[in-house]
FIKOLZA-1660 file (N, C-alpha, C; in steps of 0.1 Angstrom, whole numbers, plus 5000, padded with zeros to 4 digits):
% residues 181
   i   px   py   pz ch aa at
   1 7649 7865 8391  A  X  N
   1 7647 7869 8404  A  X CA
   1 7645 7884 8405  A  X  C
   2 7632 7889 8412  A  X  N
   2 7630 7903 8416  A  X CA
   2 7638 7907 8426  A  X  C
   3 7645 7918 8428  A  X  N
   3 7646 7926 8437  A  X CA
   3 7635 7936 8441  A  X  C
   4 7633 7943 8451  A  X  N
   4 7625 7951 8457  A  X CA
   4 7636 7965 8453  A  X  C
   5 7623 7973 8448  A  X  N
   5 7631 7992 8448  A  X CA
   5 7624 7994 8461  A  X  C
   6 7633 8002 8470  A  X  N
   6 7631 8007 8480  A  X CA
   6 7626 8021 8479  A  X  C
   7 7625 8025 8468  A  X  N
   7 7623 8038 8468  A  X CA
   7 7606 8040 8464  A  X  C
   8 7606 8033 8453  A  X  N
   8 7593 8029 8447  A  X CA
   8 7586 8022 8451  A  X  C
   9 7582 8012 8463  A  X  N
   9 7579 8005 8465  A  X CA
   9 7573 7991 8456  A  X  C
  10 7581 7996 8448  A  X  N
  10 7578 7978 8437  A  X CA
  10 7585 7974 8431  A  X  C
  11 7586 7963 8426  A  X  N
  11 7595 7951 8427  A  X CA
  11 7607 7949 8410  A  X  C
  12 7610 7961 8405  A  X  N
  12 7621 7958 8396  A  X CA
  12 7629 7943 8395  A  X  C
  13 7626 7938 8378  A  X  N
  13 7632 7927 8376  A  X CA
  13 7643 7929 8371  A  X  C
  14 7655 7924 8378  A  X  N
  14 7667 7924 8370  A  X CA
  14 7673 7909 8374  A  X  C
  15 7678 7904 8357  A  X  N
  15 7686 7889 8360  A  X CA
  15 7698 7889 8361  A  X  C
  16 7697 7882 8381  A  X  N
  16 7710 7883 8381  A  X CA
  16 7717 7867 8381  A  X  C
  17 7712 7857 8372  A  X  N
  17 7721 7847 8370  A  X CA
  17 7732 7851 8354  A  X  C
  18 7728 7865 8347  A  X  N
  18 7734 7868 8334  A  X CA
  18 7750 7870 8344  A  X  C
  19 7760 7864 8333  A  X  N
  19 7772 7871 8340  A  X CA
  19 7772 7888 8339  A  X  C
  20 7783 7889 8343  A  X  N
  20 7790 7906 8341  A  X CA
  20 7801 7903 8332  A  X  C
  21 7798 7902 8321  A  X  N
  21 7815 7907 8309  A  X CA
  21 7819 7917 8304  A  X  C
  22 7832 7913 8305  A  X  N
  22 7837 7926 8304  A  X CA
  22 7847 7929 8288  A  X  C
  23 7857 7935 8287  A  X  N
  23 7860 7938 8274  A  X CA
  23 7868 7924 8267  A  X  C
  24 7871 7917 8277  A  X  N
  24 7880 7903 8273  A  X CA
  24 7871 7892 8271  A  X  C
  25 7856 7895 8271  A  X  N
  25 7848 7884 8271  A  X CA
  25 7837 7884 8261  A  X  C
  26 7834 7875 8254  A  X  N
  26 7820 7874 8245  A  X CA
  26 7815 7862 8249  A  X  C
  27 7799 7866 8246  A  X  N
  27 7791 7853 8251  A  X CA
  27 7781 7852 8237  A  X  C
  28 7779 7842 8235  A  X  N
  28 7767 7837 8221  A  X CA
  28 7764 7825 8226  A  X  C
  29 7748 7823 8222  A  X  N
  29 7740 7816 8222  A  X CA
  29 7738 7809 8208  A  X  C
  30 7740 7797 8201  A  X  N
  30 7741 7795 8189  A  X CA
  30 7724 7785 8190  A  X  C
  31 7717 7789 8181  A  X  N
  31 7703 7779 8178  A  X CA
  31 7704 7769 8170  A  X  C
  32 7715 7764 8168  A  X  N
  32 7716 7760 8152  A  X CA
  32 7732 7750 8150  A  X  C
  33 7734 7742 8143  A  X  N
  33 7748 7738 8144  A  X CA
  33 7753 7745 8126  A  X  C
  34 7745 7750 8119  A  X  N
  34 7749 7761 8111  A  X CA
  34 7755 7773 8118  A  X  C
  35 7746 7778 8131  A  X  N
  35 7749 7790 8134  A  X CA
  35 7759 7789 8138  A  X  C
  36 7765 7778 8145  A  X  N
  36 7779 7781 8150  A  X CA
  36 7790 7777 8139  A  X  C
  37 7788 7774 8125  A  X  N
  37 7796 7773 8114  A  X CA
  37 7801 7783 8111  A  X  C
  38 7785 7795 8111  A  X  N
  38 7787 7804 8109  A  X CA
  38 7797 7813 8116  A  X  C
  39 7793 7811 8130  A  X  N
  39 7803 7819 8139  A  X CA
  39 7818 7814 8136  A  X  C
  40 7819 7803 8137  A  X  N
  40 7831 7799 8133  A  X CA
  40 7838 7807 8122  A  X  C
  41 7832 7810 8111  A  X  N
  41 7836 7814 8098  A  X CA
  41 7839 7826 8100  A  X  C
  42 7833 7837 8109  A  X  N
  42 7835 7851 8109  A  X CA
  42 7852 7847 8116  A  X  C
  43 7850 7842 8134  A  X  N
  43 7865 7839 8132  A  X CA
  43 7876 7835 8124  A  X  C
  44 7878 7827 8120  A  X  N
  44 7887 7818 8108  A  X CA
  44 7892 7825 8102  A  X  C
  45 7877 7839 8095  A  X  N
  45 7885 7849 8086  A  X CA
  45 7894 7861 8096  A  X  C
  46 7895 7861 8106  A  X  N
  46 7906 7869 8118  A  X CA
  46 7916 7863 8121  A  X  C
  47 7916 7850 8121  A  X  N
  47 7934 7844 8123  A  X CA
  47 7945 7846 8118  A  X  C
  48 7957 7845 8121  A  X  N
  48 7965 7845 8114  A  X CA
  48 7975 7840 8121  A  X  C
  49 7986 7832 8109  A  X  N
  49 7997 7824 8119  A  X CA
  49 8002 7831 8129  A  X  C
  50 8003 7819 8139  A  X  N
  50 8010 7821 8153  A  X CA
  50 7996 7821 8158  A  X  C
  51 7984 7824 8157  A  X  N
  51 7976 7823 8168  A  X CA
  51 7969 7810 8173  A  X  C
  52 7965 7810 8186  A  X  N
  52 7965 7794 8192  A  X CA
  52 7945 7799 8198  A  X  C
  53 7941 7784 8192  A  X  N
  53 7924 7789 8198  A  X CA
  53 7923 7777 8206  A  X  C
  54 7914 7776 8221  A  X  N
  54 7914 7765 8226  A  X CA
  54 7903 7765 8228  A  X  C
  55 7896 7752 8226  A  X  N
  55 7877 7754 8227  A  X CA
  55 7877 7740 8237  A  X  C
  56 7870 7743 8247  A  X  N
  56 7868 7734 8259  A  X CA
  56 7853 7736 8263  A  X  C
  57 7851 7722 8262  A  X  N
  57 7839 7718 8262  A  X CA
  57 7835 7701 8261  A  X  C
  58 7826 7696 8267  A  X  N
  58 7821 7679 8268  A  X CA
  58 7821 7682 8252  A  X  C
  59 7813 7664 8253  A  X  N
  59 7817 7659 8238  A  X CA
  59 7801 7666 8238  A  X  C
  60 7800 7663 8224  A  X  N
  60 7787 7673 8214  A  X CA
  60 7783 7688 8220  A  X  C
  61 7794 7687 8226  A  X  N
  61 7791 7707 8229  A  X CA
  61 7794 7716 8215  A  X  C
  62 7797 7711 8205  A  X  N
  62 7802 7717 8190  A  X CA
  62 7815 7728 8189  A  X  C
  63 7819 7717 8195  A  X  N
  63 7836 7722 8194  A  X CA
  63 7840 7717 8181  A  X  C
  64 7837 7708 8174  A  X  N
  64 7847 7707 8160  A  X CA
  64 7838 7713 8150  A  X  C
  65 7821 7711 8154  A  X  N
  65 7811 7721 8144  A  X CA
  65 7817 7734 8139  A  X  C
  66 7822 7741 8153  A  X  N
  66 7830 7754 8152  A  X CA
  66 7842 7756 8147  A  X  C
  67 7851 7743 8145  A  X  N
  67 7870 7743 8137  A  X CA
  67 7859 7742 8122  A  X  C
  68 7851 7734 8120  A  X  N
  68 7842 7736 8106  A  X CA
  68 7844 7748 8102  A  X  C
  69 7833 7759 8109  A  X  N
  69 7836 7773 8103  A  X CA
  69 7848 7776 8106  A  X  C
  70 7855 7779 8115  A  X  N
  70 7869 7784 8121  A  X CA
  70 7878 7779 8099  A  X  C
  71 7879 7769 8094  A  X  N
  71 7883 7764 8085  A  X CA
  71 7878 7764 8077  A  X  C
  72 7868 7769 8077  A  X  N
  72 7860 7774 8061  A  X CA
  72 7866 7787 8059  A  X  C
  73 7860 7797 8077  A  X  N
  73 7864 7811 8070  A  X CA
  73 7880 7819 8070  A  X  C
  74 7886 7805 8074  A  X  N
  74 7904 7807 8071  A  X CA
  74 7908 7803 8057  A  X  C
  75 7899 7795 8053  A  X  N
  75 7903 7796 8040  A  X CA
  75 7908 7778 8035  A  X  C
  76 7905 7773 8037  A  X  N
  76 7910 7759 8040  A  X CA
  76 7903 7750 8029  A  X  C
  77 7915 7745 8025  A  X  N
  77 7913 7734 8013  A  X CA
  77 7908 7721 8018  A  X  C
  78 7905 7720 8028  A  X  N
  78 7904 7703 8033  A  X CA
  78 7893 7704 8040  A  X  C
  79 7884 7694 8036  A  X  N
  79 7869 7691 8048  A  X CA
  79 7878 7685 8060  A  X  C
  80 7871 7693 8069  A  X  N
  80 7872 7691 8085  A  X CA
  80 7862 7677 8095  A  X  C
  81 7872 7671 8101  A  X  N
  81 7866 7659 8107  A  X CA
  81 7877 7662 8122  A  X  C
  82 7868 7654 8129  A  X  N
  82 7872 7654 8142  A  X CA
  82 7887 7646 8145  A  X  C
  83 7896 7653 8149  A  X  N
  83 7915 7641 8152  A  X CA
  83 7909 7634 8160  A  X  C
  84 7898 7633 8166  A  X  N
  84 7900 7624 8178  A  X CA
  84 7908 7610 8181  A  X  C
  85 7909 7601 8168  A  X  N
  85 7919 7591 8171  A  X CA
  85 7933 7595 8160  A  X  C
  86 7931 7607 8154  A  X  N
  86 7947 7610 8147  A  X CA
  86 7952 7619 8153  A  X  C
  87 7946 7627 8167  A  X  N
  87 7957 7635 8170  A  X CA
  87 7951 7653 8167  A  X  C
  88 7962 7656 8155  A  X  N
  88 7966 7662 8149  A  X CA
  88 7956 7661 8137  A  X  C
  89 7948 7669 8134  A  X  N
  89 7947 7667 8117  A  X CA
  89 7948 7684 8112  A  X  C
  90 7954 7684 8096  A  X  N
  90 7962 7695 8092  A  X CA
  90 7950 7701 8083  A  X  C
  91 7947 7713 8084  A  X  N
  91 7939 7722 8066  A  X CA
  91 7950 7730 8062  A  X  C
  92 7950 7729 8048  A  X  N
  92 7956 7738 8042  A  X CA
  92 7952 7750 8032  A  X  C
  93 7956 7756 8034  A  X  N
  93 7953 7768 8026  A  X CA
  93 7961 7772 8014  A  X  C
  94 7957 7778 8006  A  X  N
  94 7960 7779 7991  A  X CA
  94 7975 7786 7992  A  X  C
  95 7976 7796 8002  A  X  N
  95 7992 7797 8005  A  X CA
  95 8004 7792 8012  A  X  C
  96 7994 7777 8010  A  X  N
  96 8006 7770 8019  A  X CA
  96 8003 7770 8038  A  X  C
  97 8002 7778 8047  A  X  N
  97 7996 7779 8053  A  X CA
  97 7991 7767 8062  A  X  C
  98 7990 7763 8074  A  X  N
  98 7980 7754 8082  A  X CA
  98 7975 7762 8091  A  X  C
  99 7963 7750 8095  A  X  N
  99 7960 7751 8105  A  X CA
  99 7955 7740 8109  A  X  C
 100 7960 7738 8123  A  X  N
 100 7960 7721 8131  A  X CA
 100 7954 7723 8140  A  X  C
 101 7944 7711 8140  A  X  N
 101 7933 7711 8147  A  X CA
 101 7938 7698 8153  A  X  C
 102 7940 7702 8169  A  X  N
 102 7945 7692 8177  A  X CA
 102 7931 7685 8189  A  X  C
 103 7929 7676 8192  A  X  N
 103 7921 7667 8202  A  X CA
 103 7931 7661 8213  A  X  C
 104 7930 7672 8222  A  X  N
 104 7938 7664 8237  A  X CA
 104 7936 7656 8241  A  X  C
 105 7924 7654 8239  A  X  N
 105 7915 7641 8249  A  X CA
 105 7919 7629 8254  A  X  C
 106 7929 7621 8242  A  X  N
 106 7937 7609 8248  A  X CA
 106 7950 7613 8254  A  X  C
 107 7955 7626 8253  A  X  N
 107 7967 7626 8259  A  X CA
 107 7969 7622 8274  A  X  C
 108 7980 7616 8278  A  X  N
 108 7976 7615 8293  A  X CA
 108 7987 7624 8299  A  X  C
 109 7995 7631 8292  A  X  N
 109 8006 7641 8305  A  X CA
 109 8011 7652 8294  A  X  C
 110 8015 7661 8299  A  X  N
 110 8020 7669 8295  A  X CA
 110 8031 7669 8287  A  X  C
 111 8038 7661 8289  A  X  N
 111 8057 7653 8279  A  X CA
 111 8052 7649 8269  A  X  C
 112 8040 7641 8264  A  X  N
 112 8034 7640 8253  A  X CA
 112 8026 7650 8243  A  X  C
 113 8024 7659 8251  A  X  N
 113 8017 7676 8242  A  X CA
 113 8030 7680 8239  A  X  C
 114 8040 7683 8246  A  X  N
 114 8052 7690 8244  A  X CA
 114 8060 7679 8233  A  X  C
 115 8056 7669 8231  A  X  N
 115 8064 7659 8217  A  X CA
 115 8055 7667 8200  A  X  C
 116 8045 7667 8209  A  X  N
 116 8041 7673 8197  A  X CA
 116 8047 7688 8183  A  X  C
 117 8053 7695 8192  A  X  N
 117 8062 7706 8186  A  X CA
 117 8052 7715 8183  A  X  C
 118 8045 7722 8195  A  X  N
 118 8036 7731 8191  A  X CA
 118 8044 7746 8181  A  X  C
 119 8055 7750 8187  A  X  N
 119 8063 7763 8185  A  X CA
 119 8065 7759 8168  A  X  C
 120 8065 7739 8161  A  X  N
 120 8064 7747 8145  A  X CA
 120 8049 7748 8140  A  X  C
 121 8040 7744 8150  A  X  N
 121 8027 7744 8146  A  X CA
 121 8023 7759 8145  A  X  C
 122 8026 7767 8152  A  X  N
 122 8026 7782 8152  A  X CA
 122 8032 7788 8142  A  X  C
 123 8043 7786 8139  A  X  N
 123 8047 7789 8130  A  X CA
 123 8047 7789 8119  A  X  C
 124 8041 7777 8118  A  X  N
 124 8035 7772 8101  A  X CA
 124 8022 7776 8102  A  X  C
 125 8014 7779 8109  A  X  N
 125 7998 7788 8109  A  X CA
 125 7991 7787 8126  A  X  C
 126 7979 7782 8118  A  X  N
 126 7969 7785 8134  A  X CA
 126 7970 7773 8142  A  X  C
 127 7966 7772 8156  A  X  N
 127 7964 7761 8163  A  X CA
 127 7954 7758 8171  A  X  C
 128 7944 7748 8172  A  X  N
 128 7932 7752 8175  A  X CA
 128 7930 7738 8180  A  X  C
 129 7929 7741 8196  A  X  N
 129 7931 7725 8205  A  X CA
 129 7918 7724 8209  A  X  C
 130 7912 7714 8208  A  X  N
 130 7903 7707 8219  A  X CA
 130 7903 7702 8230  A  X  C
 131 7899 7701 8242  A  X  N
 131 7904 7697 8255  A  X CA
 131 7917 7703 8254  A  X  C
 132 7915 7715 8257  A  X  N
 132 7930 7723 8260  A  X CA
 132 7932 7718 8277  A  X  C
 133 7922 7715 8282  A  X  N
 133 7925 7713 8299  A  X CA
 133 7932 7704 8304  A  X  C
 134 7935 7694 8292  A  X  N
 134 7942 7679 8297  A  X CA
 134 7955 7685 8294  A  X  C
 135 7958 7697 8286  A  X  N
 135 7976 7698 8283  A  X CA
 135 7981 7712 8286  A  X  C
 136 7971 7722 8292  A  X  N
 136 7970 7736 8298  A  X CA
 136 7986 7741 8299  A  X  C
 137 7998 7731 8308  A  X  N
 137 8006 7734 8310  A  X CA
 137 8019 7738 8301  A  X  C
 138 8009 7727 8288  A  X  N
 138 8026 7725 8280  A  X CA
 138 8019 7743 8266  A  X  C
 139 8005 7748 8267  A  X  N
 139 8002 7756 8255  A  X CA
 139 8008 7768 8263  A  X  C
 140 8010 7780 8254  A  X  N
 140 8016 7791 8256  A  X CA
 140 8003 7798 8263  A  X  C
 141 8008 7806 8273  A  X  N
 141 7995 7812 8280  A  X CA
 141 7986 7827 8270  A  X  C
 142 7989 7830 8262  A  X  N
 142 7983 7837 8254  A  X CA
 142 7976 7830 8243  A  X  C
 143 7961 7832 8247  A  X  N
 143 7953 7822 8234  A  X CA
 143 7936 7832 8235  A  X  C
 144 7930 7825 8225  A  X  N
 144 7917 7827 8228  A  X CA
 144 7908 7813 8232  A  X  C
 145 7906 7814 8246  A  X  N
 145 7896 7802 8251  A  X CA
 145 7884 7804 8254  A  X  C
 146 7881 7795 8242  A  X  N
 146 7863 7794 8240  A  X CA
 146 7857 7779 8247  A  X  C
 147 7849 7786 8260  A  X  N
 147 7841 7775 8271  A  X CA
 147 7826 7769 8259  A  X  C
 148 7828 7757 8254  A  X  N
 148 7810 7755 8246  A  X CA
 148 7801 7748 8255  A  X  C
 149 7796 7752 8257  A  X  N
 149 7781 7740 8268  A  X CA
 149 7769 7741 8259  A  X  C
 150 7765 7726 8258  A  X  N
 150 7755 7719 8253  A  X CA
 150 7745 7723 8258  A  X  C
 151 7733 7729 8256  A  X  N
 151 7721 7733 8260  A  X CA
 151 7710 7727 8259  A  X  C
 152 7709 7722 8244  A  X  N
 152 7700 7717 8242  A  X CA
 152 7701 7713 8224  A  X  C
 153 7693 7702 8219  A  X  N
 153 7697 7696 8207  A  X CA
 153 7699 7704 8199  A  X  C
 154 7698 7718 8198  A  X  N
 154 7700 7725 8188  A  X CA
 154 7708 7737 8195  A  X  C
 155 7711 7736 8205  A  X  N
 155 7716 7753 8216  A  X CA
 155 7729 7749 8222  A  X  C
 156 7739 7756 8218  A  X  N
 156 7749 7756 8224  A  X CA
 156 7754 7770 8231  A  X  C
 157 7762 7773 8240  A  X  N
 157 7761 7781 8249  A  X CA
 157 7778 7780 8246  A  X  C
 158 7783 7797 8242  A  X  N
 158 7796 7798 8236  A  X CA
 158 7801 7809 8244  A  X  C
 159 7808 7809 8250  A  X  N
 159 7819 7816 8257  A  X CA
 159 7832 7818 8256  A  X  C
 160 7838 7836 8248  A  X  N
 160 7851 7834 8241  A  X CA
 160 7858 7843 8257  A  X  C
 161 7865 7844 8256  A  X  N
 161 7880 7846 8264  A  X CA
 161 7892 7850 8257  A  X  C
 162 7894 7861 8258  A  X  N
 162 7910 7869 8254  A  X CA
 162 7916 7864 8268  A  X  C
 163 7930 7861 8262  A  X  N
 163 7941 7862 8276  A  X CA
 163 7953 7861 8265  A  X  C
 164 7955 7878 8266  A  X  N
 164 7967 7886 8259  A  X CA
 164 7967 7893 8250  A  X  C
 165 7975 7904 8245  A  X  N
 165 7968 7919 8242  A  X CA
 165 7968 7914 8226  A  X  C
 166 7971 7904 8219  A  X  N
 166 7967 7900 8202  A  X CA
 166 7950 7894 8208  A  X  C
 167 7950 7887 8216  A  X  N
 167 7933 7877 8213  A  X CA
 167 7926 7890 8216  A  X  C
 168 7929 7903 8228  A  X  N
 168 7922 7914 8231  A  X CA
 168 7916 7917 8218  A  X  C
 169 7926 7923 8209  A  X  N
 169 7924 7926 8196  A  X CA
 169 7916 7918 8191  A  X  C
 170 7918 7905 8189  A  X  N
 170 7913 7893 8183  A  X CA
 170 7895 7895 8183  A  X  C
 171 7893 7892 8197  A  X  N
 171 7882 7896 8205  A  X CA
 171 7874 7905 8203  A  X  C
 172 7883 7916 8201  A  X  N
 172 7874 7924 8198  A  X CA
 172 7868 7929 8186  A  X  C
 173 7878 7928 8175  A  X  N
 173 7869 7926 8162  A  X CA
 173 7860 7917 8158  A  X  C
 174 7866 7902 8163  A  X  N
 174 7854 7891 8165  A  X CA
 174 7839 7897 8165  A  X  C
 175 7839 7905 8178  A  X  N
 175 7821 7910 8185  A  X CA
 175 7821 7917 8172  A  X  C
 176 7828 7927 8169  A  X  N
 176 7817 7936 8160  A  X CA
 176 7818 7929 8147  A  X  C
 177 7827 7919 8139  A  X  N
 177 7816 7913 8127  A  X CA
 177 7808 7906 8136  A  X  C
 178 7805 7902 8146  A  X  N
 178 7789 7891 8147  A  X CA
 178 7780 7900 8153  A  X  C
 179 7782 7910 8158  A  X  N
 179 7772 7919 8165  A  X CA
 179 7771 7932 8157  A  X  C
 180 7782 7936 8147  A  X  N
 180 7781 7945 8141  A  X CA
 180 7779 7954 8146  A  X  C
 181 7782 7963 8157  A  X  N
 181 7788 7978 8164  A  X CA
 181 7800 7982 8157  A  X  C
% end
């Protein structure tokens, strides 16, 4: 969409369907379901126990494409597959270490996320939920939440979110290994 310069009398294009982000926000465009392995992988190598990632998104938006890299570049002994009917599925890492990759999706209430025992899942490493929206109430409100929209057979549309001053940090080294500033 043009706007008109009033000054100039002609028509400067500026797009204003792009959002406005700000320092708690990163946006990527992935062309590829490598590219988002890849992206995954830069994060993975930034985690560290106690931190909780929540990726919310419809099905084939490449939310587990991305726990793929997320667990390659954490370091993870175990090929990654979707919990969808286990739940919980665990990677481990050479020092003992997890990281649980949880699927909300069948949960139906909140007393069932909280059976879960997220506080030793933290504690024994990373936590990294799918459909965080079905169990919002029972996760700790400091996480990094990544929105994925499906674009197109090969294009996924990635949107990260700090909310608290470790994912800030988190966040923001994130951008500069993938954008490199």
């Amino acid at each position: 969409m043009c706007l008109p310069s009033r000054a100039e009398g002609r028509a400067p294009c500026y797009n204003l369907t792009m959002p406005i982000l700000d320092a708690r926000t990163f946006e990527f465009f992935s062309r590829s379901a490598e590219q988002t392995r890849r992206l995954g992988g830069r994060l993975g190598m930034l985690l560290n126990v106690g931190d909780l990632v929540c990726l919310s998104g419809d099905l084939g938006s490449g939310k587990t494409t991305l726990v793929q890299g997320m667990a390659q570049g954490w370091g993870s002994l175990d090929p990654v597959s979707s919990p969808t009917f286990i739940l919980v599925n665990e990677y481990r890492r050479a020092d003992g270490a997890c990281l649980f990759h949880l699927d909300a999706y069948r949960l139906t209430n909140v007393e069932e996320a909280e059976e879960l025992d997220f506080e030793r899942m933290l504690e024994c490493g990373v936590l990294v939920v799918e459909w965080p929206e079905h169990i919002q109430p029972a996760l700790p409100a400091e996480c990094l939440w990544v929105s994925l929209r499906y674009v197109e057979e090969e294009q996924r549309h990635l949107l990260f979110q700090s909310r608290g001053t470790r994912y800030d940090a988190l966040l923001n080294e994130f951008r500069q290994k993938v954008v490199r500033v």
